[in-house]
N, C-alpha and C positions, 0 to 999 in steps of 0.2 A: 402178390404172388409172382407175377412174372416180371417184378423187377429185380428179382433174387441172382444172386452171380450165376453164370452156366442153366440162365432158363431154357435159350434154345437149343443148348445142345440138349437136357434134361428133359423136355418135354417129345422133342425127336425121336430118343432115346424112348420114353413113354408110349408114344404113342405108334411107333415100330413093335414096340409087344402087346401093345392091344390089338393091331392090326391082324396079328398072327394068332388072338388069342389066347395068348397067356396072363396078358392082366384083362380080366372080364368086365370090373367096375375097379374105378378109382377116384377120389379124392377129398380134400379135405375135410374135418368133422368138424361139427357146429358150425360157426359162423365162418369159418374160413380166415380168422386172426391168428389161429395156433397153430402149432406145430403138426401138430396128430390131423395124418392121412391115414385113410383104411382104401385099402388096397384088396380086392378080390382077384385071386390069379388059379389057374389052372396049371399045377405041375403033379409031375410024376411023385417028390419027395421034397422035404425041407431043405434038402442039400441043392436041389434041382432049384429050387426058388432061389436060394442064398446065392447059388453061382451066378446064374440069369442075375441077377439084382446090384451083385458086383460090381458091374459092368456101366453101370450109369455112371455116366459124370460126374451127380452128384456125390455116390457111394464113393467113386477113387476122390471126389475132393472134399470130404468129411462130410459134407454135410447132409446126406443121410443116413441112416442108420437102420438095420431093421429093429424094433422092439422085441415083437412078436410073432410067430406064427402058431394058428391054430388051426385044426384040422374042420372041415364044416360039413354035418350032413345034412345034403338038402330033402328036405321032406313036404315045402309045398315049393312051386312052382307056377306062378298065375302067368305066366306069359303065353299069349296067345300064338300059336301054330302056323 
């Protein structure tokens, strides 16, 4: 994973919107050999995510992409206080 082109700018990039809290949890599914990241982020709208998301290095140098967005209600919560 992070010997992929544009990791440090990409991860800098990442981890400036976790800081801020916009991306809550992040990363790779399963074993971490494929492609598919799931990504939890806190915005306003899909637009609001898509633009925020633009903006990586990765996105302006193809190689991210978003697949999907879905809207999540949260209805349990175990974290403690």
């Amino acid at each position: 994973m992070r010997e992929q082109a544009l990791w440090p700018e990409h991860a800098g990039f990442m981890n400036a919107l976790a800081a801020e809290g916009f991306v809550v949890l992040g990363g790779p599914l399963g074993d971490g050999e494929g492609e598919e990241v799931l990504l939890v982020i806190h915005a306003d709208s899909e637009a609001a995510l898509r633009a925020r998301l633009a903006a990586d290095p990765w996105t302006e140098a193809g190689l991210l992409q978003v697949a999907r967005v879905e809207p999540w209600t949260i209805l349990l919560d175990g974290r403690l206080s």
